[in-house]
C-alpha positions as CSV (number, residue, x, y, z in Angstrom):
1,X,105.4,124.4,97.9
2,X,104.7,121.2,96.4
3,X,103.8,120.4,92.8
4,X,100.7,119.5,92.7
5,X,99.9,123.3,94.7
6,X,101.7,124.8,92.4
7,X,99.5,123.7,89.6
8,X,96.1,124.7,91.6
9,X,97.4,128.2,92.4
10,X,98.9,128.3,88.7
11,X,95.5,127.0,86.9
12,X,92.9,129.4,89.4
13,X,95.5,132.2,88.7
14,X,95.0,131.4,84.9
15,X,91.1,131.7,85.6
16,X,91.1,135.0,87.1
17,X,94.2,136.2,84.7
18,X,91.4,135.4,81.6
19,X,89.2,137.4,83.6
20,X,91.1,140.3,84.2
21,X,92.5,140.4,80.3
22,X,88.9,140.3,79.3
23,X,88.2,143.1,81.1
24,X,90.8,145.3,79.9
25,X,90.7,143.8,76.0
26,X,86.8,144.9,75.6
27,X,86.9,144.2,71.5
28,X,88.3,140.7,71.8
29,X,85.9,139.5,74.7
30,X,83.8,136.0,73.7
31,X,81.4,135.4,76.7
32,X,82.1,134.6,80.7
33,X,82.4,130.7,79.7
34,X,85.2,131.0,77.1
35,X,87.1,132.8,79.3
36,X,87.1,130.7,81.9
37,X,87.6,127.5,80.3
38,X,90.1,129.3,78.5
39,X,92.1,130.4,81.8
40,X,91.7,127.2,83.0
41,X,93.4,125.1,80.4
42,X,96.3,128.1,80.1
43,X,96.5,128.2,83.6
44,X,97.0,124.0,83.9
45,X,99.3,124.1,81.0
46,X,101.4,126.9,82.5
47,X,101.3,125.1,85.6
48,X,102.5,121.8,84.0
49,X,104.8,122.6,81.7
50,X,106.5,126.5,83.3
51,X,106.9,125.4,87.0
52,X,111.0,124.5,87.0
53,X,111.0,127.6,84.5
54,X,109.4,130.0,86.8
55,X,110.7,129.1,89.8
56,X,114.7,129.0,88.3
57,X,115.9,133.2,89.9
58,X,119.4,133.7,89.3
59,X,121.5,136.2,91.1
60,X,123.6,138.4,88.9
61,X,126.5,136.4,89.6
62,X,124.8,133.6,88.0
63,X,124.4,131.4,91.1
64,X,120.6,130.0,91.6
65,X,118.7,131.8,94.7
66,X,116.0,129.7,96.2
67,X,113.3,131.7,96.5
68,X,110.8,131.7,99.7
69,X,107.6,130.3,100.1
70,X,106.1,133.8,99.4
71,X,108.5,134.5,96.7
72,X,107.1,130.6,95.1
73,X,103.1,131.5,96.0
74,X,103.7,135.3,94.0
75,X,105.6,133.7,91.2
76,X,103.2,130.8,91.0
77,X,100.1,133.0,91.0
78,X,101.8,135.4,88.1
79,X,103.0,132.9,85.8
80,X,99.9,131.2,85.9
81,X,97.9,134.8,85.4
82,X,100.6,135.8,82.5
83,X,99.3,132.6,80.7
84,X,95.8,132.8,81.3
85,X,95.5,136.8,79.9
86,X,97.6,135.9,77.1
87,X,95.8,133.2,75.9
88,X,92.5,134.9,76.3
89,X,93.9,137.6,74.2
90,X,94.9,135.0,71.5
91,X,91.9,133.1,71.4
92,X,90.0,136.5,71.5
93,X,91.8,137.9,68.6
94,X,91.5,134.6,66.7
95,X,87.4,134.1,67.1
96,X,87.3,138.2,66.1
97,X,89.5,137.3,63.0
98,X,88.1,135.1,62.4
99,X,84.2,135.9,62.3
100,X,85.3,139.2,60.2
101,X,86.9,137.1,57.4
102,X,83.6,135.1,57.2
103,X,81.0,138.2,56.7
């Protein structure tokens, strides 16, 4: 898979990763657009900055394994979810704090 895939799968996986975190954080939820913005930008960051990272398996041995094209696509796709949950989560947590400090 080429790089510039990688980022598109890594930066839609981020949107739906948001998606999915906002579902299961309820409390921490600011509104449809946030979160997709949100996934968006972690998803493109991920995808930018994690790709060698993510893609680097190492066998017990310590020798690199390539991984497959399907092994790529499923890492690709969960990195880029990983980053977009977490920083929903984050971002969540900080407008929460953040609005109970001010009342």
């Amino acid at each position: 898979m080429d790089w510039t895939t990688s980022l598109i799968v890594q930066t839609a996986a981020g949107l739906v990763g948001a998606h999915l975190a906002a579902v299961a954080f309820h409390e921490y939820r600011f509104g449809w657009l946030g979160h997709s913005v949100v996934g968006l930008i972690a998803g493109a960051l991920s995808g930018y900055f994690l790709q060698e990272i993510a893609l680097t398996v190492v066998t017990g041995s310590g020798s690199v394994n390539e991984p497959r094209l399907a092994e790529v696509a499923a890492i690709e796709a969960l990195t880029g979810a990983v980053a977009g949950a977490i920083a929903m989560a984050a971002v969540g947590f900080f407008i929460k704090e953040s609005a109970a400090k001010v009342r």
